[in-house]
Backbone as a printed PyTorch tensor [residue, N CA C, xyz], in Angstrom:
tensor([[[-168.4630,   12.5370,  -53.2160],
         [-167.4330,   13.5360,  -53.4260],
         [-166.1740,   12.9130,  -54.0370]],

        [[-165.8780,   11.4010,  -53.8310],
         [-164.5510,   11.3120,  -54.1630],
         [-164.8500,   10.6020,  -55.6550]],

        [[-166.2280,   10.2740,  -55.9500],
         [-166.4710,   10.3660,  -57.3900],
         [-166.0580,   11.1010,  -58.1270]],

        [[-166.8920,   12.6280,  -57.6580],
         [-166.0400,   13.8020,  -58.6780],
         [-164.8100,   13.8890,  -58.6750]],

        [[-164.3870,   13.5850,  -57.4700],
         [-162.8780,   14.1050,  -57.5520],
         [-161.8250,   13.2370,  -58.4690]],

        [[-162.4160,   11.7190,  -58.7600],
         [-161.7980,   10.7820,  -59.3240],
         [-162.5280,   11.3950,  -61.0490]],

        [[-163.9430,   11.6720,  -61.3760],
         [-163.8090,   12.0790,  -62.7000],
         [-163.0730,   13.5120,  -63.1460]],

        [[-162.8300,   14.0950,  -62.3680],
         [-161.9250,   15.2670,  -62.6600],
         [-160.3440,   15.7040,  -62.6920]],

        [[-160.3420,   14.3350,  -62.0860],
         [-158.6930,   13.6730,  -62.3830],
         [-158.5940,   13.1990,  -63.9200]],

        [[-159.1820,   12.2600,  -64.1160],
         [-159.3930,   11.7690,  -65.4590],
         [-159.5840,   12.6720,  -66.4660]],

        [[-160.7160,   13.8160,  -66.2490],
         [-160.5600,   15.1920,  -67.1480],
         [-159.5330,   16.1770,  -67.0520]],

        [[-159.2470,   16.0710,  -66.4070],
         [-158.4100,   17.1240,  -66.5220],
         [-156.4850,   16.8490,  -66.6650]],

        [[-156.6480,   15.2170,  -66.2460],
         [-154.8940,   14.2830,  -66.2470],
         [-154.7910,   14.8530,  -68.0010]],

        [[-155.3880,   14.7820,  -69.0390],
         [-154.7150,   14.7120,  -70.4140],
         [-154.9590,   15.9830,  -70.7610]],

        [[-155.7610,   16.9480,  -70.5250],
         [-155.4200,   18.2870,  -70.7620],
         [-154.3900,   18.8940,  -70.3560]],

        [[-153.6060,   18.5440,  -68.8980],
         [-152.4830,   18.9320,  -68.6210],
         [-151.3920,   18.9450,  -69.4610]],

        [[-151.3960,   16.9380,  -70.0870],
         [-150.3280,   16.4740,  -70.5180],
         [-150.5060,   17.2830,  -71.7760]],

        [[-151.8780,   17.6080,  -72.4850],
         [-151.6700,   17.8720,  -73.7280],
         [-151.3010,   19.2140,  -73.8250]],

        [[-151.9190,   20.2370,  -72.9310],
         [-151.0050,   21.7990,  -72.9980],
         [-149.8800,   21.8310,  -72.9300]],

        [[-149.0580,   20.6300,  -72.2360],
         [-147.3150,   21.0650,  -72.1190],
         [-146.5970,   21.0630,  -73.1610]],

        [[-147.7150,   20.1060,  -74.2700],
         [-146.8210,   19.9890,  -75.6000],
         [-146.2900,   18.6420,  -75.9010]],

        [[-146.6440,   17.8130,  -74.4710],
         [-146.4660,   16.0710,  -75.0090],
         [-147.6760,   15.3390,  -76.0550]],

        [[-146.6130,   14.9280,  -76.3960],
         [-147.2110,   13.7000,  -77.6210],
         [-146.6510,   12.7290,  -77.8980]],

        [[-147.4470,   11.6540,  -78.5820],
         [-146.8250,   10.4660,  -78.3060],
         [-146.1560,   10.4220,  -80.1010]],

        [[-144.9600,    9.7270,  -79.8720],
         [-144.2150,    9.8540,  -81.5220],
         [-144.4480,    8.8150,  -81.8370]],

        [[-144.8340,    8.9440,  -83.3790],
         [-145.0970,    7.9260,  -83.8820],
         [-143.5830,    7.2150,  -84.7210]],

        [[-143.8700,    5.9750,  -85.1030],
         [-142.7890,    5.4760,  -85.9610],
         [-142.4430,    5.7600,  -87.1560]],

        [[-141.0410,    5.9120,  -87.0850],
         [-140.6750,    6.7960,  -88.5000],
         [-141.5610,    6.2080,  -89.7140]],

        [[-141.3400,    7.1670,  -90.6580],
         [-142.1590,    6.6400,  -91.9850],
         [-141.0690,    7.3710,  -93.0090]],

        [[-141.0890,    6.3010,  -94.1470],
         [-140.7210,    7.0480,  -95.1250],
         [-141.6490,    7.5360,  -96.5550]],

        [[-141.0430,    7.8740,  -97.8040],
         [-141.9420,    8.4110,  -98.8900],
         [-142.3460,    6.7480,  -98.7580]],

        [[-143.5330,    7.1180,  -99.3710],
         [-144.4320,    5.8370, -100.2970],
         [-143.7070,    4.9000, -101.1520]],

        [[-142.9600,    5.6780, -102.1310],
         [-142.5960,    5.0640, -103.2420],
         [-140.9050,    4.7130, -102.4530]],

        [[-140.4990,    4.7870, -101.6070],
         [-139.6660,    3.9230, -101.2200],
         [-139.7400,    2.9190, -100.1200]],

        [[-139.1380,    1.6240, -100.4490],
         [-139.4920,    0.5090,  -99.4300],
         [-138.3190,   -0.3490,  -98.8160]],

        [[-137.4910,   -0.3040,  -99.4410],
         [-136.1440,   -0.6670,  -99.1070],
         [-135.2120,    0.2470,  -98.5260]],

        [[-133.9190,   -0.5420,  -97.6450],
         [-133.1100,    0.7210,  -97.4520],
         [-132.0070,   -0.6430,  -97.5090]],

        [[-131.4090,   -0.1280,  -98.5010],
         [-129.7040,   -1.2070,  -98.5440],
         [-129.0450,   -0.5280,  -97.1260]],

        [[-128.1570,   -1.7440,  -96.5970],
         [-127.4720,   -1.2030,  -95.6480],
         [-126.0990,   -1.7210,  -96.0620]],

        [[-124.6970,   -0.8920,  -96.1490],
         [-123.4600,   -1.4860,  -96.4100],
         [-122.8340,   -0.6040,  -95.0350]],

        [[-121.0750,   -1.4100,  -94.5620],
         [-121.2640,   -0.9740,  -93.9270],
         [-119.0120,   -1.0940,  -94.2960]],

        [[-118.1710,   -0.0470,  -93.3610],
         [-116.8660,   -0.7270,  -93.9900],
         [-115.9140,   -1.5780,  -93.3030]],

        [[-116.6210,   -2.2950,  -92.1850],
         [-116.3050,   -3.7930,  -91.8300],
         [-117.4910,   -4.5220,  -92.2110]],

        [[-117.2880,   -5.5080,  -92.4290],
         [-117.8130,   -6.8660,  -93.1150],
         [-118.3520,   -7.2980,  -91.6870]],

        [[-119.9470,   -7.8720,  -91.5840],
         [-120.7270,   -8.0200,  -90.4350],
         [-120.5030,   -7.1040,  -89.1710]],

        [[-120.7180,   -5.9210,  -89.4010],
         [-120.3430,   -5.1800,  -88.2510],
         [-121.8790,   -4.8500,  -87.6660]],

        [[-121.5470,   -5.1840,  -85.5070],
         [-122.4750,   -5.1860,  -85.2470],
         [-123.5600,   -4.2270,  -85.5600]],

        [[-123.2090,   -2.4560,  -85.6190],
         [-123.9820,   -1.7190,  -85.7240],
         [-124.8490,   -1.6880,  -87.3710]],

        [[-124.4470,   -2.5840,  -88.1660],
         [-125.4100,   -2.8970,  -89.2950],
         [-126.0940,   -3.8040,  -89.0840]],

        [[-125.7910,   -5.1010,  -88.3200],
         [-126.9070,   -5.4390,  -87.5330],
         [-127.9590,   -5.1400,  -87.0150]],

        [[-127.8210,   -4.2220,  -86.1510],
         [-128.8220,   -3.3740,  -85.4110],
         [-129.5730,   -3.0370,  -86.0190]],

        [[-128.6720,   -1.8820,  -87.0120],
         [-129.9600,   -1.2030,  -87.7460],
         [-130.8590,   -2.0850,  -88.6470]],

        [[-130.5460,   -3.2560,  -89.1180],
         [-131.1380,   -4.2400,  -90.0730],
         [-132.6390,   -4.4640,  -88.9270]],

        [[-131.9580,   -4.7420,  -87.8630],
         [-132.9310,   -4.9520,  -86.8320],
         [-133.9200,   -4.2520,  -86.5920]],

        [[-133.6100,   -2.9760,  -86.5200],
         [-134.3820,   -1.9140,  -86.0260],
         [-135.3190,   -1.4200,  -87.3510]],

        [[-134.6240,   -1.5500,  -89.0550],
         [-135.5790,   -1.0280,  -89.5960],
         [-136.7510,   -2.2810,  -89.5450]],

        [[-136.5720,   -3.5840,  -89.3660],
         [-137.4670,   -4.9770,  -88.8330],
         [-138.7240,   -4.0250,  -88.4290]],

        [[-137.9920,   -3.7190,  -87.2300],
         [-139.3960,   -3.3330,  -86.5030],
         [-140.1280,   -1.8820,  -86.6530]],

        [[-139.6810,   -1.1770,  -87.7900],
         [-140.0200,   -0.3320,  -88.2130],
         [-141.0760,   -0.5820,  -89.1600]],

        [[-140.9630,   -1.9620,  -89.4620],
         [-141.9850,   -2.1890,  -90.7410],
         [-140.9950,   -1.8550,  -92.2140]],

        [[-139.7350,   -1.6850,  -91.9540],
         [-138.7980,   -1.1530,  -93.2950],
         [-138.5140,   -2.1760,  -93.3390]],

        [[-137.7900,   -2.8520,  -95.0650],
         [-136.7240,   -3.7340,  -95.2000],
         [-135.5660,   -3.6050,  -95.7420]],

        [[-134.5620,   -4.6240,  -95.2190],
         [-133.8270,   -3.8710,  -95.1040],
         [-132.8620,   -5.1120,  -96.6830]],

        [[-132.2570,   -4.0800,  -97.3810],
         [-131.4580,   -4.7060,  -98.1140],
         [-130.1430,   -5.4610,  -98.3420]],

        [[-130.1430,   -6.5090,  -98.7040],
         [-128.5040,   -7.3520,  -98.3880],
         [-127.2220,   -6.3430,  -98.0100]],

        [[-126.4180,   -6.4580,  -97.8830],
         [-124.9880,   -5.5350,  -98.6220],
         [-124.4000,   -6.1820,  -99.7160]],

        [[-124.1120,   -5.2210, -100.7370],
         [-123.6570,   -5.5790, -101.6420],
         [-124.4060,   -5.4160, -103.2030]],

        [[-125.7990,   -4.3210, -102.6550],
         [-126.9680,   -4.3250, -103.6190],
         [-126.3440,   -3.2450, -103.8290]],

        [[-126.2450,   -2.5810, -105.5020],
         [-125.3550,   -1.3540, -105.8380],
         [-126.3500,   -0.5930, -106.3750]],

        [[-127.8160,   -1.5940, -107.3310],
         [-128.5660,   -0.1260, -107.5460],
         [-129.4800,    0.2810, -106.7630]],

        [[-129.4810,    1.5380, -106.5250],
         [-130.2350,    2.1900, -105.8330],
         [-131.5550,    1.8900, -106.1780]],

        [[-131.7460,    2.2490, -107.3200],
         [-133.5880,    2.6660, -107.9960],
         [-133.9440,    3.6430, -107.2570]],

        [[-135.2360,    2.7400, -106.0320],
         [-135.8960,    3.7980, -105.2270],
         [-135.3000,    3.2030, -104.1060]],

        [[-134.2860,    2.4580, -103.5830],
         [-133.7410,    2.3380, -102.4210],
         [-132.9340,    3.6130, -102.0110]],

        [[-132.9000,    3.6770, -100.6730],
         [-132.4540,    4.5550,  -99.7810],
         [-130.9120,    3.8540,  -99.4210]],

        [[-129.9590,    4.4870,  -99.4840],
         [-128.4160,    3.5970,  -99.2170],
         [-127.8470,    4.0930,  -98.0450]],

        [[-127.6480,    3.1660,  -97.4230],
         [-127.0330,    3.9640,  -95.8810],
         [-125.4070,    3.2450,  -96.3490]],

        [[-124.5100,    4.0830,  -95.9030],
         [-123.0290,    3.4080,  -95.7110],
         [-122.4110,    3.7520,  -94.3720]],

        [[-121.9740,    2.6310,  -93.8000],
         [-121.7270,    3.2470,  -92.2650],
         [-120.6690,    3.2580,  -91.8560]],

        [[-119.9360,    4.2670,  -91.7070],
         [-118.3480,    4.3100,  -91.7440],
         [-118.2960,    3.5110,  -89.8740]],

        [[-116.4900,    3.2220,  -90.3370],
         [-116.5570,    2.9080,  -88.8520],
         [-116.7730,    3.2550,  -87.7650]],

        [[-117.5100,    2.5720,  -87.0310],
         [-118.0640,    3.2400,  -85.4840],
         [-116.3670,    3.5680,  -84.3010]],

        [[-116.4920,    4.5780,  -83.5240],
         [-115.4540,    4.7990,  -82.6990],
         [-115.7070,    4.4460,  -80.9440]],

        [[-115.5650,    3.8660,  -79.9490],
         [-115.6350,    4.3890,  -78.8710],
         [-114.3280,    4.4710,  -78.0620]],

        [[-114.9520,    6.0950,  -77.4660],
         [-113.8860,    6.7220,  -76.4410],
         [-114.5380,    6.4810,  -74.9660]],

        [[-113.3630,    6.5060,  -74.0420],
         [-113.7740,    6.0450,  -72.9910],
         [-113.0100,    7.2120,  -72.2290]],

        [[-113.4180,    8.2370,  -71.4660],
         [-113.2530,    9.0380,  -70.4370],
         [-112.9670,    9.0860,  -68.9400]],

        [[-112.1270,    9.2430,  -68.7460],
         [-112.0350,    9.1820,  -67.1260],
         [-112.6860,   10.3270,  -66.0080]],

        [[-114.2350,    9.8460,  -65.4310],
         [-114.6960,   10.3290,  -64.8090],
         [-114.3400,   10.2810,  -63.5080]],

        [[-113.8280,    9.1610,  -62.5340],
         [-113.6330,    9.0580,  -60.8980],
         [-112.5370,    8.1920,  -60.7390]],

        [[-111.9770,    8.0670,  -59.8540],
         [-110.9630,    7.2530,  -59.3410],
         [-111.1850,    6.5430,  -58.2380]],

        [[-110.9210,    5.2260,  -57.6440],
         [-110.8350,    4.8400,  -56.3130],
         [-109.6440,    6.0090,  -55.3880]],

        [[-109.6980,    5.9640,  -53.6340],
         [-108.2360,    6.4450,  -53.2710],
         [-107.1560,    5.5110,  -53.2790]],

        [[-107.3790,    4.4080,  -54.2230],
         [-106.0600,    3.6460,  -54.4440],
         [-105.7650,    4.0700,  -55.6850]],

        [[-106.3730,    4.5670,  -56.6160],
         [-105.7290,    5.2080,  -57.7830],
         [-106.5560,    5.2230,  -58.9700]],

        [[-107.3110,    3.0800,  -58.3290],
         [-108.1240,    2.4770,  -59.7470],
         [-108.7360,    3.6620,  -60.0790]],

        [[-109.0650,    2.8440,  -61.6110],
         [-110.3980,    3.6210,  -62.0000],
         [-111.8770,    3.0110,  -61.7450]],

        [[-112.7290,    3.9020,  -61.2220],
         [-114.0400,    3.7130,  -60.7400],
         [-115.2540,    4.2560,  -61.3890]],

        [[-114.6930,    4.3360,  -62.5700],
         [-115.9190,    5.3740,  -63.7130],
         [-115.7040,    6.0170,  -64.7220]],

        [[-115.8460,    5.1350,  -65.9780],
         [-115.6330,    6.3690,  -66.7730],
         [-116.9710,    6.3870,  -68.1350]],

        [[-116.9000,    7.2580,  -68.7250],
         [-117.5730,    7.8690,  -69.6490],
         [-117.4400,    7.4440,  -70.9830]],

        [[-118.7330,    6.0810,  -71.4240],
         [-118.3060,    5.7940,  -72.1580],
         [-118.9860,    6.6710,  -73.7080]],

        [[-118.3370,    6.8110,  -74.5040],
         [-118.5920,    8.1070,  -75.8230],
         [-119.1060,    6.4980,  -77.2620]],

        [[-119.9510,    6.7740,  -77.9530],
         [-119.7130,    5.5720,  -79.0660],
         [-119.9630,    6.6680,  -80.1870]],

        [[-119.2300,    7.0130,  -81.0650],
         [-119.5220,    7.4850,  -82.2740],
         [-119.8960,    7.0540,  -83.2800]],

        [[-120.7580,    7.6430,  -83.9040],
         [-121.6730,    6.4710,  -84.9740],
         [-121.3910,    7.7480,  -86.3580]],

        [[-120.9350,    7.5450,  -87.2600],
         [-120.7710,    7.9090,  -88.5310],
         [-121.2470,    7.6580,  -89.7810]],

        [[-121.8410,    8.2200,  -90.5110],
         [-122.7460,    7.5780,  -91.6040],
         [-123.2260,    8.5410,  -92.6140]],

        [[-122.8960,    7.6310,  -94.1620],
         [-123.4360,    8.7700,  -94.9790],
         [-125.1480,    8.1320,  -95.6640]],

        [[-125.8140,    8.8550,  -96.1650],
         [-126.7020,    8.5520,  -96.5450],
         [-127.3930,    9.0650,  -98.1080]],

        [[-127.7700,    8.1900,  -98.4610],
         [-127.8040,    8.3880, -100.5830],
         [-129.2340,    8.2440, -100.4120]],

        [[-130.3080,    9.5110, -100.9670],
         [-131.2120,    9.1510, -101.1720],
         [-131.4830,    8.9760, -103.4410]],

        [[-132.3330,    8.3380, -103.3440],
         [-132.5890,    8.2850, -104.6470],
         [-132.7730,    9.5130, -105.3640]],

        [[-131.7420,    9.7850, -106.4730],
         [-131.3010,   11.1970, -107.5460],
         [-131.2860,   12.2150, -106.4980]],

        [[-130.5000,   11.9170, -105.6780],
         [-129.9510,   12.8920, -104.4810],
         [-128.3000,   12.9180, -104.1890]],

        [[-128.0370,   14.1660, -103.1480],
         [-126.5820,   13.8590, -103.2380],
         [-126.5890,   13.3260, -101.5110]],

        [[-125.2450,   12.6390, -101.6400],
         [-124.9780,   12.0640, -100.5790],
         [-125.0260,   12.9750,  -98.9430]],

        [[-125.6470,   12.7010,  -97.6630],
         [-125.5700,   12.8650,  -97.0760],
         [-124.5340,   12.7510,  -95.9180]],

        [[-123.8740,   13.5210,  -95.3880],
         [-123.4570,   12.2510,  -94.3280],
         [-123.5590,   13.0430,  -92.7130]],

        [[-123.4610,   12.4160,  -92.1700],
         [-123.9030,   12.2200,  -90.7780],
         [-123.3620,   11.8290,  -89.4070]],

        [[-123.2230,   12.1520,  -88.1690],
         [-122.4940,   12.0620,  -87.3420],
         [-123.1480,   12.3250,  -86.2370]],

        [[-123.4510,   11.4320,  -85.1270],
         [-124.0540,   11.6120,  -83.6070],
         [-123.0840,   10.8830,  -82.3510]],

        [[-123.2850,   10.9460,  -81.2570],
         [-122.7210,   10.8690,  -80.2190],
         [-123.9600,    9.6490,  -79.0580]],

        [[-123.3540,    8.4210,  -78.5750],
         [-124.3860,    7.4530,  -78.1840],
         [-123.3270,    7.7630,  -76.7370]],

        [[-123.6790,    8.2820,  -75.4460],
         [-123.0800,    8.2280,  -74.0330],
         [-124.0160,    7.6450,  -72.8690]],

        [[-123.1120,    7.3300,  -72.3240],
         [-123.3590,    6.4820,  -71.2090],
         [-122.0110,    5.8560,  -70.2620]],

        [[-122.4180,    6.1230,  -68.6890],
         [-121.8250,    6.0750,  -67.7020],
         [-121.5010,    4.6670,  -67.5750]],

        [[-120.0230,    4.4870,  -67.1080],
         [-119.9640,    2.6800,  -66.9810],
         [-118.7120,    2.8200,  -65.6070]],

        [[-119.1970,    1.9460,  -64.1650],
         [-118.5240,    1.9380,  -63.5720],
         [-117.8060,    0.9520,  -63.7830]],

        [[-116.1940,    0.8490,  -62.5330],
         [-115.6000,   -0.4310,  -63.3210],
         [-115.5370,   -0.6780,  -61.5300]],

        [[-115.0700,   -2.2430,  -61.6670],
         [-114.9130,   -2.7940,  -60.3320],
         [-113.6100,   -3.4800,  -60.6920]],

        [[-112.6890,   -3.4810,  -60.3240],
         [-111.3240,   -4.2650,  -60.4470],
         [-111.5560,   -5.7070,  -59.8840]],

        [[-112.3870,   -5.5620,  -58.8090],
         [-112.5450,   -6.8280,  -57.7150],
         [-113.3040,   -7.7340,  -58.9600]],

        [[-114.0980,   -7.3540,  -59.4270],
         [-115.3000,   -8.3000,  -60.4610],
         [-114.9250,   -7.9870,  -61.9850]],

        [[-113.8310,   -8.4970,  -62.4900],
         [-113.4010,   -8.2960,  -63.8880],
         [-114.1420,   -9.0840,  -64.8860]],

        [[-114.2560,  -10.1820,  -64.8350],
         [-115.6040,  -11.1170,  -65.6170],
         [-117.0290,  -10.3640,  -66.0720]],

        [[-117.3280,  -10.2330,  -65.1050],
         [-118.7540,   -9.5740,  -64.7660],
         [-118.6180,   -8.4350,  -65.1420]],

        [[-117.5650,   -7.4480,  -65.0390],
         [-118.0250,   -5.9020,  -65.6260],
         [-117.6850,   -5.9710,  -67.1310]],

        [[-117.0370,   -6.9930,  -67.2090],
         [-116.2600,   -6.6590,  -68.9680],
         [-117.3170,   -7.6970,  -69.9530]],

        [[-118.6550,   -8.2950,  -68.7180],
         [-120.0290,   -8.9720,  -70.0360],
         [-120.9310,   -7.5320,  -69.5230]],

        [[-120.6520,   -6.9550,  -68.4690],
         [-121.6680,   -5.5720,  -68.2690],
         [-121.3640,   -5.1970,  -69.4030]],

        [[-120.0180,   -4.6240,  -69.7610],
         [-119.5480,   -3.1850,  -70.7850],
         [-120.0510,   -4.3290,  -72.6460]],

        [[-120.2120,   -5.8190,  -72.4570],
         [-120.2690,   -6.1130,  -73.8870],
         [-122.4380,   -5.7700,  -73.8640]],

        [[-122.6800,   -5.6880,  -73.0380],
         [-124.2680,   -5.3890,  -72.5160],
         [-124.7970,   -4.2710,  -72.9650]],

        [[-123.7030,   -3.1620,  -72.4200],
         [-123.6250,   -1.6120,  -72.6960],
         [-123.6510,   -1.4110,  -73.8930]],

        [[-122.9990,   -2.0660,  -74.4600],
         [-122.4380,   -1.4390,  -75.6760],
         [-123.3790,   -2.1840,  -77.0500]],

        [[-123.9620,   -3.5980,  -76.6880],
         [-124.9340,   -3.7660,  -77.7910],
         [-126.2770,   -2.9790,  -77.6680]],

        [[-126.5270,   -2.0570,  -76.1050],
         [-127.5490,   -1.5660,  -76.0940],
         [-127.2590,   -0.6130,  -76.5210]],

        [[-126.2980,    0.5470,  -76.4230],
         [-125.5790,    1.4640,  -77.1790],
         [-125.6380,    1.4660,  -78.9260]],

        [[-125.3480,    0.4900,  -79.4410],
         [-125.6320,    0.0520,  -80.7130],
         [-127.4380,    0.2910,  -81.1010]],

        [[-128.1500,   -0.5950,  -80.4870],
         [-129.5660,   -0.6460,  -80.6650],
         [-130.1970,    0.8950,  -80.6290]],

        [[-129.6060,    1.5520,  -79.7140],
         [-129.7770,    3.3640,  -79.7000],
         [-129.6760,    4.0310,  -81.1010]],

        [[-127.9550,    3.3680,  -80.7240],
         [-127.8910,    4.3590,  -82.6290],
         [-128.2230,    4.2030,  -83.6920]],

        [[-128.6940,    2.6960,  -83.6430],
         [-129.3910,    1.8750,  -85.0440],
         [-131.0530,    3.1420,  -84.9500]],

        [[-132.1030,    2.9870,  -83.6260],
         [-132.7570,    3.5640,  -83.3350],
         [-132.8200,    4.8750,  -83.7620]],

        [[-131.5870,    5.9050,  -83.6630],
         [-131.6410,    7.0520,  -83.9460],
         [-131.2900,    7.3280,  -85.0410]],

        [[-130.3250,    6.8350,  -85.8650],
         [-130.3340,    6.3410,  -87.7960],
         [-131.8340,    6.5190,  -88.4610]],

        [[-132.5420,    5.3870,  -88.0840],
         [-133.3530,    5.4330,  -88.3710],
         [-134.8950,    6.7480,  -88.4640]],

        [[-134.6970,    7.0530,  -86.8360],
         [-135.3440,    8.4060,  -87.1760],
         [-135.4130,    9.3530,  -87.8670]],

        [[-133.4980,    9.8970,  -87.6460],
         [-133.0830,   10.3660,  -88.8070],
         [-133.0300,   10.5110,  -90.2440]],

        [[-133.4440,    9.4340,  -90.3640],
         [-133.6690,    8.9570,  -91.8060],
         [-134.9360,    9.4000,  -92.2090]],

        [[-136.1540,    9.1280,  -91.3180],
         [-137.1100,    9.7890,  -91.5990],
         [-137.1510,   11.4530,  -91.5670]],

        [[-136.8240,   12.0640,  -90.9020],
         [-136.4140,   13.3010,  -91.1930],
         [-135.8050,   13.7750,  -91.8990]],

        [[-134.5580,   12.8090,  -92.5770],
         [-134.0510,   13.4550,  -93.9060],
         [-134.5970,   13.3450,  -95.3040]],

        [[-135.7510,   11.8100,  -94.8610],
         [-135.8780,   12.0770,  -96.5130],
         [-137.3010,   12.7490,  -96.6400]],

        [[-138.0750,   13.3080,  -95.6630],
         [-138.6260,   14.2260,  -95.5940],
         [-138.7100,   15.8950,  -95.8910]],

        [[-137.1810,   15.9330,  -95.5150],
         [-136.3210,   17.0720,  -96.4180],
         [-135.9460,   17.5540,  -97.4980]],

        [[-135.0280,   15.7200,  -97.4770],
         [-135.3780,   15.6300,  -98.9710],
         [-136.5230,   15.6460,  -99.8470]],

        [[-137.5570,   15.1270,  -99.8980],
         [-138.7090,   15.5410, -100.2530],
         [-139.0580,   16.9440, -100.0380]],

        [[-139.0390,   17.9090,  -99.4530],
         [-139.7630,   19.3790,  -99.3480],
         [-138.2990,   20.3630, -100.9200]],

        [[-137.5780,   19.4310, -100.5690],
         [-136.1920,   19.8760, -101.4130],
         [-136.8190,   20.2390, -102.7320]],

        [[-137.4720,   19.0100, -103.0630],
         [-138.2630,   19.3370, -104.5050],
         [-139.1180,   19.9240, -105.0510]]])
């Protein structure tokens, strides 16, 4: 009996998952005939062009120097400066602050080849407590936060990207 009951787990575990509408996503892709994506950015080595250099890595994309001006069939990202706001969520009853809300804004336009410029704007959040007692330690937490914060938005650029020039493509 606990045979069946163990093969009917197994039959029936991915029919569940698959009626709800989960699926597993695959990694962005772009057109064929493009293989590059220049990345410029308007500070000079700024981490979040890093990232994304990184992230199209593991996308299987490559990624182009800064400073490459023709397009051809490259894809041009330009990444205006990134912002973060920091929110006051809680207080200690001594006054400190014990939490706040950190906001990273990621800004960016995007040039596809004999296209017009895109541009673009998302929101990277996440909760960061603070400890007054441990100032060392929370202020390599928040430099922690915030390159993983980066790796997100490099991450979500990138998706994006596949979705736009997918658009772009139906455009034509």
């Amino acid at each position: 009996m606990k045979k069946y009951f163990q093969i009917a787990i197994v039959l029936i575990g991915p029919l569940l998952v698959a009626s709800c509408g989960f699926h597993l996503r695959s990694g962005p892709s772009l057109p064929n005939d493009i293989n590059t994506v220049a990345i410029e950015s308007a500070r000079a080595h700024a981490p979040l062009a890093r990232a994304l250099d990184d992230s199209l890595n593991v996308y299987g994309l490559k990624g182009v120097p800064q400073g490459t001006r023709d397009l051809g069939q490259n894809i041009h990202i330009y990444l205006l400066p990134e912002q973060l706001e920091r929110q006051l969520l809680s207080v200690y009853p001594s006054g400190q602050v014990a939490e706040y809300e950190l906001i990273y804004i990621v800004r960016y336009r995007v040039q596809f080849p004999d296209k017009e410029p895109l541009m673009a704007q998302f929101e990277v959040v996440r909760d960061y407590q603070d400890d007054p007692d441990q100032v060392l330690a929370k202020s390599r937490e928040l430099e922690l936060m915030l390159d993983e914060m980066r790796n997100e938005a490099a991450d979500i650029i990138v998706r994006r990207l596949s979705s736009q020039a997918v658009a772009a493509q139906d455009a034509q």
